[in-house]
Biopython code that builds the backbone (N, CA, C, O; Angstrom):
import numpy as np
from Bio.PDB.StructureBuilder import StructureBuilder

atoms = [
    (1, "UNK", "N", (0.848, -1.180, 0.000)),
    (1, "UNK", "CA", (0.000, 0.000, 0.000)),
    (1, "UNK", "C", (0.889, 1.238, 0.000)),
    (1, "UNK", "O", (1.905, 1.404, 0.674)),
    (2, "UNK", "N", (0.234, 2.225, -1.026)),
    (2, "UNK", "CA", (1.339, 3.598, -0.774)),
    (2, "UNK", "C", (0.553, 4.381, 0.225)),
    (2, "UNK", "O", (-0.637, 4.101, 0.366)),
    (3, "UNK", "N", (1.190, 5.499, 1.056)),
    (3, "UNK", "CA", (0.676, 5.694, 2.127)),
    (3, "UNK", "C", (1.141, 7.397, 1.663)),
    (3, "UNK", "O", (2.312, 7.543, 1.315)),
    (4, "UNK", "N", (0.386, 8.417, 1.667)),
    (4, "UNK", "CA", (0.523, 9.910, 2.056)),
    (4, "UNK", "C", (0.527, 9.650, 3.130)),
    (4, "UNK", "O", (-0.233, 8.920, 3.766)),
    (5, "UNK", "N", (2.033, 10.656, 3.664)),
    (5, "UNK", "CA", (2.306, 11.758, 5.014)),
    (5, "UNK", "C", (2.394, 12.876, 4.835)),
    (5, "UNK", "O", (3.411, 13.166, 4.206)),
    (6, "UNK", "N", (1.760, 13.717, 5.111)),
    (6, "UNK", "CA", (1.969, 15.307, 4.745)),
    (6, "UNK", "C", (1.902, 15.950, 6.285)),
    (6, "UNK", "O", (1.377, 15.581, 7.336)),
    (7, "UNK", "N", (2.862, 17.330, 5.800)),
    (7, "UNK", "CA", (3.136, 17.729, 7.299)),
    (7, "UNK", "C", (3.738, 17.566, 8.026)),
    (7, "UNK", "O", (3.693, 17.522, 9.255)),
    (8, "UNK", "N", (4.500, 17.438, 7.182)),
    (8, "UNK", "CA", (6.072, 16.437, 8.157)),
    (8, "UNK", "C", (6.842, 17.912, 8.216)),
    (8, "UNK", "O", (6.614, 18.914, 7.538)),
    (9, "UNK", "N", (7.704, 17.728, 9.124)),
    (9, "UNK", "CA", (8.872, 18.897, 9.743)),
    (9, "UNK", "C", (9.575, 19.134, 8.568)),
    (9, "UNK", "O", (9.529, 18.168, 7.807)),
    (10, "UNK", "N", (10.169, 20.024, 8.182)),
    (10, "UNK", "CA", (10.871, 20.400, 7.008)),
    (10, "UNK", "C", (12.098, 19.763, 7.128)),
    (10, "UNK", "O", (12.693, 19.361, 6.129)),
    (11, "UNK", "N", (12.689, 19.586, 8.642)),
    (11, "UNK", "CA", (13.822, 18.818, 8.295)),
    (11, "UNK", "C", (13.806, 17.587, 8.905)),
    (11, "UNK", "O", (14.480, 17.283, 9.890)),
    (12, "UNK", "N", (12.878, 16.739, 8.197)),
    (12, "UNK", "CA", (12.444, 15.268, 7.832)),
    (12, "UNK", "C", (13.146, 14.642, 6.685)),
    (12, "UNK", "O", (13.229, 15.066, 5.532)),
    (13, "UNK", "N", (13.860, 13.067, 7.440)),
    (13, "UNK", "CA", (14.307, 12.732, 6.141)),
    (13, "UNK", "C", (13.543, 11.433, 5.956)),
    (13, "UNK", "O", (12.931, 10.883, 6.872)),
    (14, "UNK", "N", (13.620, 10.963, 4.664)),
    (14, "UNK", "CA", (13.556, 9.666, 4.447)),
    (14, "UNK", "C", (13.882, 8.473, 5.312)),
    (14, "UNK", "O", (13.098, 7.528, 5.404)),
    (15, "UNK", "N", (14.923, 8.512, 5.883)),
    (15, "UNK", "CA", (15.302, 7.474, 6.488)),
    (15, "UNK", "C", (14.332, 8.168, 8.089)),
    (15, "UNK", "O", (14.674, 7.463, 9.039)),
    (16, "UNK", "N", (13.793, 8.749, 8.333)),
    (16, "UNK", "CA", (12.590, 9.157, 9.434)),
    (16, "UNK", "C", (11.911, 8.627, 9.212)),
    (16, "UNK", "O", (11.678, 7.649, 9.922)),
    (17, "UNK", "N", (11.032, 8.934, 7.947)),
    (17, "UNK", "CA", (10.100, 7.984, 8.029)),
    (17, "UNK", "C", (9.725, 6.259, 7.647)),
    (17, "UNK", "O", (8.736, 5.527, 7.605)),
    (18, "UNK", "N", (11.620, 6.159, 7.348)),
    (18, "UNK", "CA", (10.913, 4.518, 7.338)),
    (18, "UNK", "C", (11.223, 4.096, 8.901)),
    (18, "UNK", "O", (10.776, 3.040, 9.351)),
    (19, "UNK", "N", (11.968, 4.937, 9.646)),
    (19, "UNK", "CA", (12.301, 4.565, 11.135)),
    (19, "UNK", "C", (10.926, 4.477, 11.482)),
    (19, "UNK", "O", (10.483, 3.355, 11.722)),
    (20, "UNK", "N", (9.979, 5.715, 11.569)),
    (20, "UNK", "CA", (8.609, 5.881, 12.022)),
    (20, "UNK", "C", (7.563, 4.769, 11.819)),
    (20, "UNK", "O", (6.976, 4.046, 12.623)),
    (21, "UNK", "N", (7.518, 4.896, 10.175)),
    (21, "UNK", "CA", (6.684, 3.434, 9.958)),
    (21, "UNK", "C", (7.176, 2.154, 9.977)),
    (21, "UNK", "O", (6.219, 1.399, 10.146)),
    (22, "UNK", "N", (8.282, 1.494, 9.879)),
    (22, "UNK", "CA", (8.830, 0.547, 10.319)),
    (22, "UNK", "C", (8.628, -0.335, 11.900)),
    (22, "UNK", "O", (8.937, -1.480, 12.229)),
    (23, "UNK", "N", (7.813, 1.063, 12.822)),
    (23, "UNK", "CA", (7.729, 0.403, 14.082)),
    (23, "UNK", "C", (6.294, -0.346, 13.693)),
    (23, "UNK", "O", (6.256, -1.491, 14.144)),
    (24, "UNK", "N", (5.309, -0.018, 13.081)),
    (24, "UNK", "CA", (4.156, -0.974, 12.221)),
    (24, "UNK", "C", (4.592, -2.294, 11.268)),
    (24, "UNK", "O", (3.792, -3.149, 10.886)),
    (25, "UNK", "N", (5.705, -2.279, 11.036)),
    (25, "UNK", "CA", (5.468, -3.580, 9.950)),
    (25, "UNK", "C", (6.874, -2.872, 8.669)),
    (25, "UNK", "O", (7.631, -1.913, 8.818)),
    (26, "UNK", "N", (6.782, -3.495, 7.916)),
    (26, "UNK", "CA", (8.084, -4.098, 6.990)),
    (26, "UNK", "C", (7.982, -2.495, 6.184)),
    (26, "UNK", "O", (6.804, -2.145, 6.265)),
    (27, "UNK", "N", (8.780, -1.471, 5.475)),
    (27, "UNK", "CA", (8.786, -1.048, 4.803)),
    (27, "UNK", "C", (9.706, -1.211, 3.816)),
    (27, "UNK", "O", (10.910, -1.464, 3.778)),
    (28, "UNK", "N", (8.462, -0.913, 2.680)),
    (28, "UNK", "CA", (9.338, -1.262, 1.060)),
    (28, "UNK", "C", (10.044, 0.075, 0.677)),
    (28, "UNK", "O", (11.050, 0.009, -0.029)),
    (29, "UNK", "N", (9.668, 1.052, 1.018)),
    (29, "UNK", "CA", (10.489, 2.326, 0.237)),
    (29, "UNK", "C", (9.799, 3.530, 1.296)),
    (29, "UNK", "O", (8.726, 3.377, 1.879)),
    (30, "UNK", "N", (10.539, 4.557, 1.379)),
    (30, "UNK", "CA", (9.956, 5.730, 2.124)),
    (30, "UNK", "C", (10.777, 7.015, 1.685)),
    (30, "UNK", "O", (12.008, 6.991, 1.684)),
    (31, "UNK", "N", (10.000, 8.220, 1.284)),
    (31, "UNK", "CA", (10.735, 8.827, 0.211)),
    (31, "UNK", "C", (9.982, 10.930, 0.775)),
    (31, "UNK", "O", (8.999, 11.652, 0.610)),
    (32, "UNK", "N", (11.018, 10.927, 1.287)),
    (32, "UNK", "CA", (10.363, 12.648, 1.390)),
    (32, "UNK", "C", (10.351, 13.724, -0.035)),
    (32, "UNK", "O", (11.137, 13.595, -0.973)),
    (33, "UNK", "N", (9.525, 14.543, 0.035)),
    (33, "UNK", "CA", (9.140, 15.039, -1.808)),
    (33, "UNK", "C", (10.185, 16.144, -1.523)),
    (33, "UNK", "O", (9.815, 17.125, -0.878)),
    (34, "UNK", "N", (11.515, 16.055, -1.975)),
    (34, "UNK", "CA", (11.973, 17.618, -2.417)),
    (34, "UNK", "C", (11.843, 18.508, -3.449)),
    (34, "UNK", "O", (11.529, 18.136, -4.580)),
    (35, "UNK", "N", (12.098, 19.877, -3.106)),
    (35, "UNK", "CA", (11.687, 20.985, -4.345)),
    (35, "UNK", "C", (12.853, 20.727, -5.183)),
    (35, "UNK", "O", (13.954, 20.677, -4.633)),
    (36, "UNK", "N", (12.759, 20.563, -6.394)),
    (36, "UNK", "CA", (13.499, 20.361, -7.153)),
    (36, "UNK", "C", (14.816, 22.108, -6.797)),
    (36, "UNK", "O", (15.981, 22.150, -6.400)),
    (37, "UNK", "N", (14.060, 22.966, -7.102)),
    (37, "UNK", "CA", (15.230, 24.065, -7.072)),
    (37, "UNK", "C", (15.578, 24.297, -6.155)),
    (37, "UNK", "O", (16.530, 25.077, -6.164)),
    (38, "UNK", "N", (15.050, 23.782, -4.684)),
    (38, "UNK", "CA", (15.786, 24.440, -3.408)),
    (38, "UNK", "C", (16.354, 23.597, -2.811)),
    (38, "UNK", "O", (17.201, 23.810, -1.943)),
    (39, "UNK", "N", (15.882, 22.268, -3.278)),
    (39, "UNK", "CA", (16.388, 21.243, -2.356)),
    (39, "UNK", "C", (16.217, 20.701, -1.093)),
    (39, "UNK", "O", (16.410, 19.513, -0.836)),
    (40, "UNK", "N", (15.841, 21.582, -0.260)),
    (40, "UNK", "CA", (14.473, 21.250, 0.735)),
    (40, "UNK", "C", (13.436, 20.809, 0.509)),
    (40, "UNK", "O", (12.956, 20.866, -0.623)),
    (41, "UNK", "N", (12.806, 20.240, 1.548)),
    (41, "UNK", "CA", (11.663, 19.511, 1.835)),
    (41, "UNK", "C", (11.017, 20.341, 1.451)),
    (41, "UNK", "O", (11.308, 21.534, 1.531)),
    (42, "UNK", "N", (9.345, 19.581, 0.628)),
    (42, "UNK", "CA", (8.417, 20.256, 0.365)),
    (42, "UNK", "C", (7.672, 20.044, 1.550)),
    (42, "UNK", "O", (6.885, 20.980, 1.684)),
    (43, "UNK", "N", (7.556, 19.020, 2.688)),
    (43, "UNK", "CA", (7.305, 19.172, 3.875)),
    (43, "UNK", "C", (6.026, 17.983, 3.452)),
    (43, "UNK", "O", (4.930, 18.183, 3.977)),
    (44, "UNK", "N", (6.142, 17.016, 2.707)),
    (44, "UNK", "CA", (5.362, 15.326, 2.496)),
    (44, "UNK", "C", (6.216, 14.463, 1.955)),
    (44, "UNK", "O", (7.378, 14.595, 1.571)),
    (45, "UNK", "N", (5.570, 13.668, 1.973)),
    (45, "UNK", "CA", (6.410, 12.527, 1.421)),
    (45, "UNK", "C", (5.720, 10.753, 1.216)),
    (45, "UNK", "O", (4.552, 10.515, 1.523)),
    (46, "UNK", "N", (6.212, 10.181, 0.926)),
    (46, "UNK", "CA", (5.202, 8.703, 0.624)),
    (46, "UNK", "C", (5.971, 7.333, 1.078)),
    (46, "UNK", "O", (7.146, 7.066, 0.826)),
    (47, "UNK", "N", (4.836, 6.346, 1.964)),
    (47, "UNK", "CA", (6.002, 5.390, 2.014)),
    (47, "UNK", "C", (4.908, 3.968, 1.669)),
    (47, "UNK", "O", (3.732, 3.685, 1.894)),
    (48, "UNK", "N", (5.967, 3.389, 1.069)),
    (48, "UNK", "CA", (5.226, 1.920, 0.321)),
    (48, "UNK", "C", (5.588, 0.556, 1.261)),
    (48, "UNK", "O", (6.728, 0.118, 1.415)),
    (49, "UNK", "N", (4.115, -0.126, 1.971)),
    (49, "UNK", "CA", (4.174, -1.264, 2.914)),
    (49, "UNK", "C", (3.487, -2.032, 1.908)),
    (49, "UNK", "O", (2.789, -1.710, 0.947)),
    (50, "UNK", "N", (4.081, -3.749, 2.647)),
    (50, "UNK", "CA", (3.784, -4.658, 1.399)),
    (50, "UNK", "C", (2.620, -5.101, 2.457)),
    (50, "UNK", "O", (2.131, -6.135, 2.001)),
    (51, "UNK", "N", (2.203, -4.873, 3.249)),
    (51, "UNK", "CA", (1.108, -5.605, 3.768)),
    (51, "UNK", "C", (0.292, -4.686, 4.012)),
    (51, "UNK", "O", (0.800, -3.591, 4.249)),
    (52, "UNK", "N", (-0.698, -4.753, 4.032)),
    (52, "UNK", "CA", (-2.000, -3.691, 3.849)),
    (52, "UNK", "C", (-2.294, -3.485, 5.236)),
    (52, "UNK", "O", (-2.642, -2.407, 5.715)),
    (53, "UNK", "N", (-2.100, -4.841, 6.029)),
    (53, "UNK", "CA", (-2.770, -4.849, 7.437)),
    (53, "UNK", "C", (-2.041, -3.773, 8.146)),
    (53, "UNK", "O", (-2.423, -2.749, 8.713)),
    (54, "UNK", "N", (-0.517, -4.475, 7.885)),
    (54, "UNK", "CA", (0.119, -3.243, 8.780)),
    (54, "UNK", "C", (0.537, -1.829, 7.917)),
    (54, "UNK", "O", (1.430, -1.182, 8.463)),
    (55, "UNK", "N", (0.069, -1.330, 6.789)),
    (55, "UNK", "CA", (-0.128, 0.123, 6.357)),
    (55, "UNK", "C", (-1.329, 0.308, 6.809)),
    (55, "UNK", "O", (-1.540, 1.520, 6.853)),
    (56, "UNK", "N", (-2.241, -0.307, 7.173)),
    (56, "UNK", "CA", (-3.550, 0.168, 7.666)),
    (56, "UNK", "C", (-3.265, 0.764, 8.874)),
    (56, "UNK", "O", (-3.506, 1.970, 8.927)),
    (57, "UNK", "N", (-2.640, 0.031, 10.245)),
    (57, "UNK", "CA", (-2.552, -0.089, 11.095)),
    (57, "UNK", "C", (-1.743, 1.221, 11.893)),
    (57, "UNK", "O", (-1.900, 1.750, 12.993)),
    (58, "UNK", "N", (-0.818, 1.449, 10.768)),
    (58, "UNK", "CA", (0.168, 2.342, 10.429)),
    (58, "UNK", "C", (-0.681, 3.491, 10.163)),
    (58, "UNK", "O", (-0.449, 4.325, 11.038)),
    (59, "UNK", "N", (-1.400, 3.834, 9.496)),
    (59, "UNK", "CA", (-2.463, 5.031, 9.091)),
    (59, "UNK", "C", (-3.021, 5.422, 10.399)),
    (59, "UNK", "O", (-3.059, 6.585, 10.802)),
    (60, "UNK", "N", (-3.452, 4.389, 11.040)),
    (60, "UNK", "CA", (-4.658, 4.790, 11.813)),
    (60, "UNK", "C", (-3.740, 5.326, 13.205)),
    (60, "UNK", "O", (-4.348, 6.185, 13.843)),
    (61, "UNK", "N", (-2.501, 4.986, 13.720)),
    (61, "UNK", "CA", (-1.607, 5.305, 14.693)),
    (61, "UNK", "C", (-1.084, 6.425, 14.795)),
    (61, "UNK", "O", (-1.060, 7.099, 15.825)),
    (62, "UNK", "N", (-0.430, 6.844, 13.299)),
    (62, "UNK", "CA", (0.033, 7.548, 12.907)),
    (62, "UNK", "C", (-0.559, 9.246, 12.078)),
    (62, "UNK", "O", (0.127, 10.246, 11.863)),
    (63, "UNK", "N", (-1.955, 9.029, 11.796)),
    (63, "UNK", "CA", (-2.589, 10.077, 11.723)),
    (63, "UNK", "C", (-2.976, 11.371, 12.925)),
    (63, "UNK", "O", (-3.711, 11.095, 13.873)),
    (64, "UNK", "N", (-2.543, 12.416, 12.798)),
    (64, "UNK", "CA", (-2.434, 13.296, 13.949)),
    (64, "UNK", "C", (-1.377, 13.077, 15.180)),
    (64, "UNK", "O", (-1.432, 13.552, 16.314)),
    (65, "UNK", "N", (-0.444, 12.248, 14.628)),
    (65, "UNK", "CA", (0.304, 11.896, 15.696)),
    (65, "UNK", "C", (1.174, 13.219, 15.887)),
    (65, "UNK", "O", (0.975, 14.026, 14.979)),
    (66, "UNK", "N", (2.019, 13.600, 16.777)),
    (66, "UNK", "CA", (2.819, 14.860, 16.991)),
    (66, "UNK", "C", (4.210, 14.363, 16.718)),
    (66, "UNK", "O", (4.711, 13.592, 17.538)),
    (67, "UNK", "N", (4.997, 14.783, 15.475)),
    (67, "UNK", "CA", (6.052, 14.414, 15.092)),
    (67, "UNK", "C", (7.023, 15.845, 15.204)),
    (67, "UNK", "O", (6.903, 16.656, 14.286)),
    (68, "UNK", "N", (7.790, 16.087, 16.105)),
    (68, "UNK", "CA", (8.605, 17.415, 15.970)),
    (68, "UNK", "C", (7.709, 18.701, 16.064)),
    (68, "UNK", "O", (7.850, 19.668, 15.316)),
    (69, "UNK", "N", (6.693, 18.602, 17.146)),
    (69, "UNK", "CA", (5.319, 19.966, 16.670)),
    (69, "UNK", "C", (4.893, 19.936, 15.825)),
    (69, "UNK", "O", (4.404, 21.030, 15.542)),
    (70, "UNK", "N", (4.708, 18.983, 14.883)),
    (70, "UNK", "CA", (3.601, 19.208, 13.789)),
    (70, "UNK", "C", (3.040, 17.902, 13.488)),
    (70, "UNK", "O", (3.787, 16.924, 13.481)),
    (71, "UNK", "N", (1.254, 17.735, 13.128)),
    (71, "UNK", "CA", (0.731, 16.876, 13.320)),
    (71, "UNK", "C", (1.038, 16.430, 12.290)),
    (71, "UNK", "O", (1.205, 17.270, 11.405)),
    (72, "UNK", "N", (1.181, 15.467, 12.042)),
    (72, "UNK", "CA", (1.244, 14.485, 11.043)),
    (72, "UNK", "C", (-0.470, 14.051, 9.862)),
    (72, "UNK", "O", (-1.539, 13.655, 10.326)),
    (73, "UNK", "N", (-0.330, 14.167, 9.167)),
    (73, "UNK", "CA", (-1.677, 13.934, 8.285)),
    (73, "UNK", "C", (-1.207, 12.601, 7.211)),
    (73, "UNK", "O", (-0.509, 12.732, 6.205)),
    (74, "UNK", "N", (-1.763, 11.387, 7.701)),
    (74, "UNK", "CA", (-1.346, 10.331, 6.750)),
    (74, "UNK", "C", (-2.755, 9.586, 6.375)),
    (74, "UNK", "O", (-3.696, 9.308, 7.119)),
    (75, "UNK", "N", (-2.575, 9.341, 4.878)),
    (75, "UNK", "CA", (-3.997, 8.104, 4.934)),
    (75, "UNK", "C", (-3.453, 7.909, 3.219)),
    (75, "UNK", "O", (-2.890, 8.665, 2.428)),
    (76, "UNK", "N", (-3.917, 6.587, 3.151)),
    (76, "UNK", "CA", (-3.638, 6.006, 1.661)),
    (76, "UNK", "C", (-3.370, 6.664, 0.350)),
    (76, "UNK", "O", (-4.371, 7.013, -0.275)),
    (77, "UNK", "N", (-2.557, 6.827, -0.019)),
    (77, "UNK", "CA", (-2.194, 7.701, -1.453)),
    (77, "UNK", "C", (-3.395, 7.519, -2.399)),
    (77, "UNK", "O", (-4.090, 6.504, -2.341)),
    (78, "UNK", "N", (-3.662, 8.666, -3.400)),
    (78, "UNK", "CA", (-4.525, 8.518, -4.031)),
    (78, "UNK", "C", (-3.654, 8.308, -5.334)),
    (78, "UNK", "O", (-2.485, 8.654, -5.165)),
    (79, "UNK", "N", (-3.940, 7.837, -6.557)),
    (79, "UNK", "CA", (-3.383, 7.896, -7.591)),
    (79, "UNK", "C", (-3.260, 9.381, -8.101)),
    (79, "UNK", "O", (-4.011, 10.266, -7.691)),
    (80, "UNK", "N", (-2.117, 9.624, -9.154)),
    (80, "UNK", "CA", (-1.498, 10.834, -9.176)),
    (80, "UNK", "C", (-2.888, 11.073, -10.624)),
    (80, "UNK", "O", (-3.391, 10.284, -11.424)),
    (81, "UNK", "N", (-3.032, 12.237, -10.416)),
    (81, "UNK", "CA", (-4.136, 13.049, -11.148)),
    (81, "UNK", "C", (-3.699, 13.330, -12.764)),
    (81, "UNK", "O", (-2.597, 13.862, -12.625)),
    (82, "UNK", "N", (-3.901, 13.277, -13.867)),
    (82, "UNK", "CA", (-3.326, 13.943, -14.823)),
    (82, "UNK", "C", (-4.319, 14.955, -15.619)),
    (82, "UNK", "O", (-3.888, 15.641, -16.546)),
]
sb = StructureBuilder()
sb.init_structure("model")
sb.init_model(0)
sb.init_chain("A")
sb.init_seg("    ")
for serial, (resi, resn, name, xyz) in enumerate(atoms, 1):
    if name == "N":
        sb.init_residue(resn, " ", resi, " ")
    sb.init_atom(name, np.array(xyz, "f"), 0.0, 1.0, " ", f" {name:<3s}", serial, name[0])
structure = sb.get_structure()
């Protein structure tokens, strides 16, 4: 399952959030979105679990949770829009 986190601390890395979701279950990839020209965090990012149970489980723990003062907003990626 791909999973939106948005609202993550600006200086959030990748390897955060597979530490974070990793305490739920196995992660396949976890990837914070940088601005291409600044190179900083756009302040989201996406992480891919191979088991649904525990990305579910993971959603529901992890939504509004307080990560560094800022709430965390996570729930299932939607497919990208064109």
């Amino acid at each position: 399952m791909n999973i939106y986190v948005g609202n993550l601390p600006f200086r959030a890395t990748s390897d955060d959030l597979e530490r974070l979701f990793g305490q739920y279950g196995q992660v396949d990839s976890a990837a914070v979105i940088m601005d291409r020209d600044t190179g900083r965090s756009r302040g989201f990012g996406f992480v891919e679990m191979a088991n649904n149970d525990e990305a579910r489980r993971a959603i529901q723990e992890l939504d509004g949770f307080d990560h560094d003062g800022r709430k965390l907003r996570v729930n299932e990626a939607q497919p990208k829009r064109r």
